[in-house]
C-alpha positions as CSV (number, residue, x, y, z in Angstrom):
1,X,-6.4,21.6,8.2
2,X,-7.1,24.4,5.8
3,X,-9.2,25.6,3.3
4,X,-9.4,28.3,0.2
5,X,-12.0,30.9,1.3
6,X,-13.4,33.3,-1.3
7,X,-14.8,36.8,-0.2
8,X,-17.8,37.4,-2.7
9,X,-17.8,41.1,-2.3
10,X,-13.9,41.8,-3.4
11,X,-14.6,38.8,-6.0
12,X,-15.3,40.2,-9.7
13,X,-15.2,36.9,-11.4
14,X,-12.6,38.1,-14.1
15,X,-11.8,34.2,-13.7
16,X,-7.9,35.1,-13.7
17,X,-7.8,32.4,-11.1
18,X,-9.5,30.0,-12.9
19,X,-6.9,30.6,-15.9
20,X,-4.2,29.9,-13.9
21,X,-5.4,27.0,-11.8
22,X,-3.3,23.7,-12.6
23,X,-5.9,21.2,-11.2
24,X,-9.2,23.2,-12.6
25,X,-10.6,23.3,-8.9
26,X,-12.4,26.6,-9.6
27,X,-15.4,27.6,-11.3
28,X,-18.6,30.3,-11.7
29,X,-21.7,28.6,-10.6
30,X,-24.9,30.9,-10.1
31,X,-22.4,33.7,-10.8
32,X,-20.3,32.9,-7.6
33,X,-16.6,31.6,-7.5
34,X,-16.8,28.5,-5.8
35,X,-14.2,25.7,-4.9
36,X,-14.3,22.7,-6.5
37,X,-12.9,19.3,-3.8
38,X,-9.7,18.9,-6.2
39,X,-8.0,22.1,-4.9
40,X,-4.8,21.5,-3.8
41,X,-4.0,24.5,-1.9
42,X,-1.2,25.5,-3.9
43,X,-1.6,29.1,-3.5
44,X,-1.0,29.9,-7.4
45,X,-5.0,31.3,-7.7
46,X,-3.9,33.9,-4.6
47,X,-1.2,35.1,-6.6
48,X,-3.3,35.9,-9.6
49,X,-6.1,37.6,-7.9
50,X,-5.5,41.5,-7.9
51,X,-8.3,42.2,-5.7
52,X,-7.5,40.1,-2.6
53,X,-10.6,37.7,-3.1
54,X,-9.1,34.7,-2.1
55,X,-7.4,33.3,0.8
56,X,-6.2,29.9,2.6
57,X,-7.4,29.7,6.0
58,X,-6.5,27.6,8.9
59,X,-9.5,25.6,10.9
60,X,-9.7,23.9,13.7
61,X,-8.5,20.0,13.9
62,X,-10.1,17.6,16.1
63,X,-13.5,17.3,14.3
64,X,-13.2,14.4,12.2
65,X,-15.0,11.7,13.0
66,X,-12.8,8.8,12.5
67,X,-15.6,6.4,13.3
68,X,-17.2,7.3,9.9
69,X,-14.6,6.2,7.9
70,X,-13.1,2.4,7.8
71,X,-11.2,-0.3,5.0
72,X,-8.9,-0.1,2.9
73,X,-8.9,1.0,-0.7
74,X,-5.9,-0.6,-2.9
75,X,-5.0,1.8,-6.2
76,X,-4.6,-1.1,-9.7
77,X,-2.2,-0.2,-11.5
78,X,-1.6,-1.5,-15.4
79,X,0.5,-1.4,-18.5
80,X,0.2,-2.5,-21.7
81,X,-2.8,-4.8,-20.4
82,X,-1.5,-6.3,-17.3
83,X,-2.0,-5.5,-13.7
84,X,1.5,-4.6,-12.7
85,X,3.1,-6.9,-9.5
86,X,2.9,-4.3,-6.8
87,X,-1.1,-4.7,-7.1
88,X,-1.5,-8.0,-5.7
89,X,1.3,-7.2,-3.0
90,X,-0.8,-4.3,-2.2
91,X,-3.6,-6.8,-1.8
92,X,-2.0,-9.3,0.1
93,X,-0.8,-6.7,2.6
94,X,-4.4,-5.1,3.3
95,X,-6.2,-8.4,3.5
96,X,-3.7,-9.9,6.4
97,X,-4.1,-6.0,7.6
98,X,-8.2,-6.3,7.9
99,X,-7.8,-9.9,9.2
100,X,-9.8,-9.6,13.2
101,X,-11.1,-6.6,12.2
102,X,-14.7,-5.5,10.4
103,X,-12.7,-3.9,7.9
104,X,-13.0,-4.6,3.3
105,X,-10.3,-4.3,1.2
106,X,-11.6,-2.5,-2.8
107,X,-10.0,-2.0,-5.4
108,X,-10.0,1.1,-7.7
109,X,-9.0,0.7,-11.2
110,X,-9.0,3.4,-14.2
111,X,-8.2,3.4,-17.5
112,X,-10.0,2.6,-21.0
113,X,-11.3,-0.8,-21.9
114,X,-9.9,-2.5,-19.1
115,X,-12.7,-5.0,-18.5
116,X,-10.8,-7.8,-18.4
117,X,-8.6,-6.5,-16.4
118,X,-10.8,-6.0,-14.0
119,X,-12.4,-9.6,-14.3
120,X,-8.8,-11.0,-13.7
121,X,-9.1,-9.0,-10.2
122,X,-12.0,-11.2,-9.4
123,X,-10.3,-13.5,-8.5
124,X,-8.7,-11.9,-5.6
125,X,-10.6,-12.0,-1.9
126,X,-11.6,-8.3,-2.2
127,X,-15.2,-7.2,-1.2
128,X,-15.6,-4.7,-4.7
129,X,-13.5,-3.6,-7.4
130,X,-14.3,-0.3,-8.5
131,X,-14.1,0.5,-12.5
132,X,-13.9,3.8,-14.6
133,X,-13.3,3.1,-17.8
134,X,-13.7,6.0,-20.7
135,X,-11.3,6.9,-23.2
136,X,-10.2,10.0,-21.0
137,X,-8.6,8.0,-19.0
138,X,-6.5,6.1,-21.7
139,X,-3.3,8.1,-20.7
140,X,-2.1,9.1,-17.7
141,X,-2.9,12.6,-16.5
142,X,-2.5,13.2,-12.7
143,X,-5.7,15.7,-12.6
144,X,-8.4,13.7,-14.1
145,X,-6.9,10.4,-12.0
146,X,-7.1,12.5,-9.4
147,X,-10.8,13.5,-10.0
148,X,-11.5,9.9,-9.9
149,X,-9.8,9.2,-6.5
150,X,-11.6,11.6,-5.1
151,X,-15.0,11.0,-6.5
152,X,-14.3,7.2,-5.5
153,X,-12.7,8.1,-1.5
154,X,-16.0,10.8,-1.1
155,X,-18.5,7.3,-1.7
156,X,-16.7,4.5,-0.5
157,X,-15.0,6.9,2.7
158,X,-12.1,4.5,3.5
159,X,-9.4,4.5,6.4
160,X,-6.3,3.5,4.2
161,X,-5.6,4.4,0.7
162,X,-2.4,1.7,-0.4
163,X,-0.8,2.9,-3.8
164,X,2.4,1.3,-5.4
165,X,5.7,3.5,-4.7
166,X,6.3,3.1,-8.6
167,X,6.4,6.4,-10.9
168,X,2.4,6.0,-11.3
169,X,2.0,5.9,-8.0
170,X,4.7,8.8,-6.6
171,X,2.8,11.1,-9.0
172,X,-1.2,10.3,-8.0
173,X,-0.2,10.0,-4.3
174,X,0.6,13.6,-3.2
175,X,-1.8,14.9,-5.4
176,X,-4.8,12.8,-4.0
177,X,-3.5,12.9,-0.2
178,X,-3.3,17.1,-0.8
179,X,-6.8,17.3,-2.1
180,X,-7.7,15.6,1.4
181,X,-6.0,17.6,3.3
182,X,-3.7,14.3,5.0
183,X,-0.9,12.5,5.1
184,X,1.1,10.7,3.2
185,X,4.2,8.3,4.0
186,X,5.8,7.6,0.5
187,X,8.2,4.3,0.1
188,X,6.7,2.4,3.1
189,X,8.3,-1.2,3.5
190,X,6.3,-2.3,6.0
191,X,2.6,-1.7,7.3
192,X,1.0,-2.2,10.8
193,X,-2.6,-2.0,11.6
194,X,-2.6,-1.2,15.9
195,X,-5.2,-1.5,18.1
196,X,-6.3,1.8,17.8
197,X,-7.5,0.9,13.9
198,X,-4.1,3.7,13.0
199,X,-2.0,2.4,10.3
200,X,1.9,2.2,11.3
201,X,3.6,3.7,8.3
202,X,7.3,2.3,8.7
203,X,9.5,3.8,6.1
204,X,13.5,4.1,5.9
205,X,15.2,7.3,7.1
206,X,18.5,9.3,7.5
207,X,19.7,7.5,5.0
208,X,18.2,4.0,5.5
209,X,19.9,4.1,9.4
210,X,16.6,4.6,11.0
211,X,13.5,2.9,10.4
212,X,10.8,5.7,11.0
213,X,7.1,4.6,12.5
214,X,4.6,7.1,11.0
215,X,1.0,7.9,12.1
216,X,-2.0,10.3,10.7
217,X,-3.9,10.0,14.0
218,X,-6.5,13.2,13.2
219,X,-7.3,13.2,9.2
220,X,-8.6,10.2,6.8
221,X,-7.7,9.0,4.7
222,X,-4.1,7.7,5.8
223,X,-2.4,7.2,2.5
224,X,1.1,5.2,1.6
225,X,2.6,4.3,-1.4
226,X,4.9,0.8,-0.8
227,X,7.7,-0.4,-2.3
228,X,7.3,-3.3,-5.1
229,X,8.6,-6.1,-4.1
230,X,8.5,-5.6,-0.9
231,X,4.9,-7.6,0.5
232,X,3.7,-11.3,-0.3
233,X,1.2,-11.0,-3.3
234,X,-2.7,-12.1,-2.5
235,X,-3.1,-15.9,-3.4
236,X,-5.5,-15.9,-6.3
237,X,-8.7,-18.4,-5.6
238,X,-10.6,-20.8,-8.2
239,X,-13.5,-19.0,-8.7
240,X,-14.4,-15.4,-9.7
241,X,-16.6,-13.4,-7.2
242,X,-19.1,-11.1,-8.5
243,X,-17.7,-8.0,-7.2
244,X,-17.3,-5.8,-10.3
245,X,-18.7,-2.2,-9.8
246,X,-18.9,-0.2,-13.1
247,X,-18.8,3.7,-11.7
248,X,-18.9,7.0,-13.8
249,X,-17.4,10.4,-13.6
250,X,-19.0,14.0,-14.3
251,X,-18.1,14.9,-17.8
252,X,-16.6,17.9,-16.3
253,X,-14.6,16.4,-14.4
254,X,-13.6,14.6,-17.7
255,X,-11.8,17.1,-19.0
256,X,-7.9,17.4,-18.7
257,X,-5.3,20.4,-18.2
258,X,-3.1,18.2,-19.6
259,X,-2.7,17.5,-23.3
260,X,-0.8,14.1,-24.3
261,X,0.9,15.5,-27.6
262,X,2.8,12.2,-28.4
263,X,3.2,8.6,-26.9
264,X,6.5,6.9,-26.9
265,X,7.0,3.1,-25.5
266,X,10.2,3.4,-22.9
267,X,12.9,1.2,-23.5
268,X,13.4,-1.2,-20.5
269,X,16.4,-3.1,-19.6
270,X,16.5,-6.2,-17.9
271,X,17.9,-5.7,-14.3
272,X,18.6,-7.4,-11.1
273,X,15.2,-6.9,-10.0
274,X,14.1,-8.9,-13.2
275,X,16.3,-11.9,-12.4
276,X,15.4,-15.5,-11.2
277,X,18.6,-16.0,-9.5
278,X,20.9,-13.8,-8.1
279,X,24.2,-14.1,-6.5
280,X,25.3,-11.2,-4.0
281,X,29.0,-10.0,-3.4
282,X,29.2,-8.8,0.0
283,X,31.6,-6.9,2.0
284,X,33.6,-10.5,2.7
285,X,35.2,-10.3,-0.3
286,X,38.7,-8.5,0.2
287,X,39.7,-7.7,-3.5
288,X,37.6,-6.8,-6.4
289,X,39.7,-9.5,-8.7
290,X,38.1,-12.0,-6.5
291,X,34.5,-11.3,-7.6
292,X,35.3,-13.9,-10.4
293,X,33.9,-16.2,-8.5
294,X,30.4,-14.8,-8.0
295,X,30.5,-14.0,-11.7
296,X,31.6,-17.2,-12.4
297,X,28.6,-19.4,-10.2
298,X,26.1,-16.6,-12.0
299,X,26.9,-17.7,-15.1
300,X,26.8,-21.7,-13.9
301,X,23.4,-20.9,-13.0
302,X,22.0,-18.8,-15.3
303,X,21.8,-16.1,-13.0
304,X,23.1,-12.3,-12.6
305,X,25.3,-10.4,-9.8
306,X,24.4,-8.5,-7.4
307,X,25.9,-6.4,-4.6
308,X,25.3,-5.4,-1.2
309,X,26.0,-1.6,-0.7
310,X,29.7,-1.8,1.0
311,X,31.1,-2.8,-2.8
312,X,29.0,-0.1,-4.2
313,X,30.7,2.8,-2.0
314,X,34.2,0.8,-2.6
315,X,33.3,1.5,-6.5
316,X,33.8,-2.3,-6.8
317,X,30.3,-2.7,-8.4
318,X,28.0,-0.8,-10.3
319,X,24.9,1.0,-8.3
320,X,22.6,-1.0,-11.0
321,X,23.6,-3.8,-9.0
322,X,23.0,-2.7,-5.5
323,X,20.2,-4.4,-3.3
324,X,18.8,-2.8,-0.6
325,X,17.1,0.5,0.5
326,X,19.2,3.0,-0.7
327,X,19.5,0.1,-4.1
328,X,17.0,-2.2,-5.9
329,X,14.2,-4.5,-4.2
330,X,14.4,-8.0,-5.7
331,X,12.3,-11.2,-5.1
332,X,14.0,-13.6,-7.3
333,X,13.2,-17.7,-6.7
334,X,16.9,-18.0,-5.4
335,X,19.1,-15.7,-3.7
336,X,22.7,-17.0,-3.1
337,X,24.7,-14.2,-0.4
338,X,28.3,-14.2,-0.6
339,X,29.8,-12.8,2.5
340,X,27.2,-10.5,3.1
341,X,26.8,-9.7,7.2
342,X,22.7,-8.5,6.3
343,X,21.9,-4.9,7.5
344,X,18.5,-4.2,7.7
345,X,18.9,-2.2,4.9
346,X,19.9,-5.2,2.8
347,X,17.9,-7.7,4.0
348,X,14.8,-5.4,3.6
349,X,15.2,-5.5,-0.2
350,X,15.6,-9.0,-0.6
351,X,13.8,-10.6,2.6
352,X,10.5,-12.0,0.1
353,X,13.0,-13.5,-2.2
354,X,11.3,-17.1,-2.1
355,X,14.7,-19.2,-1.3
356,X,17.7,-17.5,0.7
357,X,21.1,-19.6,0.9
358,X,23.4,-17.5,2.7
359,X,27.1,-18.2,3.1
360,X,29.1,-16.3,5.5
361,X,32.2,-16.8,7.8
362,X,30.5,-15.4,10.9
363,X,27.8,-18.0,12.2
364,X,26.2,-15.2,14.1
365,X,25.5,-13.1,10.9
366,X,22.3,-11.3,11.0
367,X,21.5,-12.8,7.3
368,X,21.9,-16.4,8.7
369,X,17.8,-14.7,10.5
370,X,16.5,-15.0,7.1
371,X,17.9,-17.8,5.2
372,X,16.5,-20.6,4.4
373,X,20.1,-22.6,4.0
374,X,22.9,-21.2,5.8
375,X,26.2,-22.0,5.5
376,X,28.8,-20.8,8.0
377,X,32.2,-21.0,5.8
378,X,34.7,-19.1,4.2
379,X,33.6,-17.5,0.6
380,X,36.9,-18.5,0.0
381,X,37.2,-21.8,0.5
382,X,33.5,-22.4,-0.1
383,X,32.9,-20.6,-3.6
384,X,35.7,-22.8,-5.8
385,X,34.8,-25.6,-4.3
386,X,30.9,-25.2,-5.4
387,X,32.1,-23.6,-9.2
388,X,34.2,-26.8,-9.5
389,X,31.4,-29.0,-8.3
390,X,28.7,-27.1,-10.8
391,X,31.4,-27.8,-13.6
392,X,31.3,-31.2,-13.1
393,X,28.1,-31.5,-13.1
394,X,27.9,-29.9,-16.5
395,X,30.4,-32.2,-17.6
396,X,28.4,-35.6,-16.6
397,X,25.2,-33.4,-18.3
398,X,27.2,-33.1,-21.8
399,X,28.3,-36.3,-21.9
400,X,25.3,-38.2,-21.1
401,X,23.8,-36.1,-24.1
């Protein structure tokens, strides 16, 4: 653990440092430079200082006391009024976390005039849900977010900070975990709380071939951003608690480096991750002619094509398409497998999907774990068959209309 030390004698205060500081961590008070809890220790302010003032300093580990700091704080995020998806799987994860321990799940939500966005959270089993809401915080700017976290993690002093691996989430985590001085495991797909109260970090690695188990036994918080899609989402319950805790900020820490010069709504296309059904082209298919067919039974059933990685490296599909670690995370409400074997890595990105009918020639296939239907069969035998029976159907449909 380190810290920025200032020597007051060499110090000056011509406030170079505080120019050049990107999270506005420094400041004169009582005509002393003093530290502010947002630095970052990026080093820029040493770099700037002509008269060797300032320096970052290594102390001694081991004196946390862990004991002083227990549940788990869950980061809301929301866009254009709604609470995004990965919120209520972060919820779901941390209450089946806490469960036999003394430990709370909170929530911390910012923005401006979210209200009822925080009423709708309510109605999720969390102890509080924490609120800043000011017009600061109407856009997105990592330092005053990151003010928040902080002032929120220095009252409520929590063991686990979960945040959503999305691009909100990949921005505030680092910055947040830095100002702490801890950890952070980014892209988590799974979490385990051991006996020892240390959350199990479990995140793909070299490539998705090893599934890495990651500690932060000596600093709190332990923080992880998870993949969407990835947990169950919290079941919402009939009625409302009264858990909503209005908190404010210091005007100063108000007050943003960053100036939002224009706003533009992204354009978002509809992708496999957005579909209800899905039908996935695995490594059993031995030509890419033959994927007709799982275009083919998409289209029967209103669904979109998907791929396992093998026909992504074969340039057989597009990498839009791919499902997996190293792809896209999907839960759709039906998942039809066409000859894929299921490598962690695939099943990983698709293993909350909320029906699984896998079909594969090998009855010993790993995906056959998962499904809920399994059908051990050749794709090639068993695909036309279905696509005819699907026509037929159609067929008795139209002419009964």
């Amino acid at each position: 653990m380190s810290e920025l030390q200032i020597n007051d004698e060499k110090c000056v205060l011509c406030r170079a440092c505080i120019s050049a500081c990107p999270f506005g961590a420094l400041e004169v008070v009582d005509k002393k430079l003093v530290v502010e809890d947002n630095c970052s220790l990026c080093g820029v302010c040493l770099n700037t200082c002509q008269f060797n003032a300032l320096c970052i300093e290594k102390q001694e580990n081991g004196l946390l006391d862990k004991n002083k700091w227990s549940d788990i704080l869950v980061f809301v995020e929301h866009n254009e009024g709604k609470i995004q998806p990965v919120t209520y799987e972060l919820i779901g994860k941390a209450l089946k976390l806490i469960e036999g321990t003394s430990y709370k799940v909170y929530c911390l939500i910012v923005g401006y005039k979210i209200t009822e966005l925080a009423k709708e959270l309510s109605y999720y089993n969390v102890e509080k849900n924490f609120i800043y809401d000011h017009k600061a915080f109407k856009n997105y700017r990592e330092d005053i977010f990151c003010n928040v976290f902080q002032d929120c993690i220095n009252v409520l002093m929590p063991a686990i900070v979960l945040i959503g691996g999305t691009d909100v989430g990949k921005s505030i985590a680092p910055a947040v975990a830095t100002s702490f001085h801890s950890g952070l495991t980014a892209d988590c797909t799974e979490l385990i709380l051991n006996e020892k109260l240390e959350l199990v970090q479990i995140r793909p690695a070299f490539g998705g071939n090893v599934m890495a188990q990651i500690v932060t036994p000596n600093h709190r918080p332990q923080f992880a951003t998870v993949r969407p899609s990835i947990m169950e989402e919290a079941n919402r319950i009939k009625s409302p608690r009264n858990n909503i805790v209005n908190c404010k900020l210091d005007e100063k820490k108000l007050v943003s480096q960053i100036e939002v010069l224009k706003e533009k709504q992204m354009e978002t296309k509809e992708g496999i991750q957005d579909a209800k059904i899905l039908i996935v082209a695995g490594q059993g298919f031995k030509r890419k002619e033959d994927l007709w067919m799982v275009e083919e039974l998409a289209m029967l059933l209103n669904g979109q094509v998907a791929s396992s990685r093998a026909l992504v490296e074969k340039g057989w599909m597009p990498y839009e398409r791919q499902i997996g670690l190293s792809g896209k995370t999907v839960k759709p409400e039906a998942i039809i497998t066409c000859g894929v074997s299921g490598s962690v890595q695939f099943m990983t990105g698709m293993k909350t999907s909320k029906t699984i009918i896998a079909i594969n020639i090998d009855s010993d296939s790993p995906i056959f774990s998962i499904a809920h239907q399994s059908i051990a069969g050749d794709i090639y035998e068993i695909l036309p068959k279905l696509i005819h029976q699907l026509k037929e159907i159609d067929k008795l449909a139209n002419n009964k209309n």
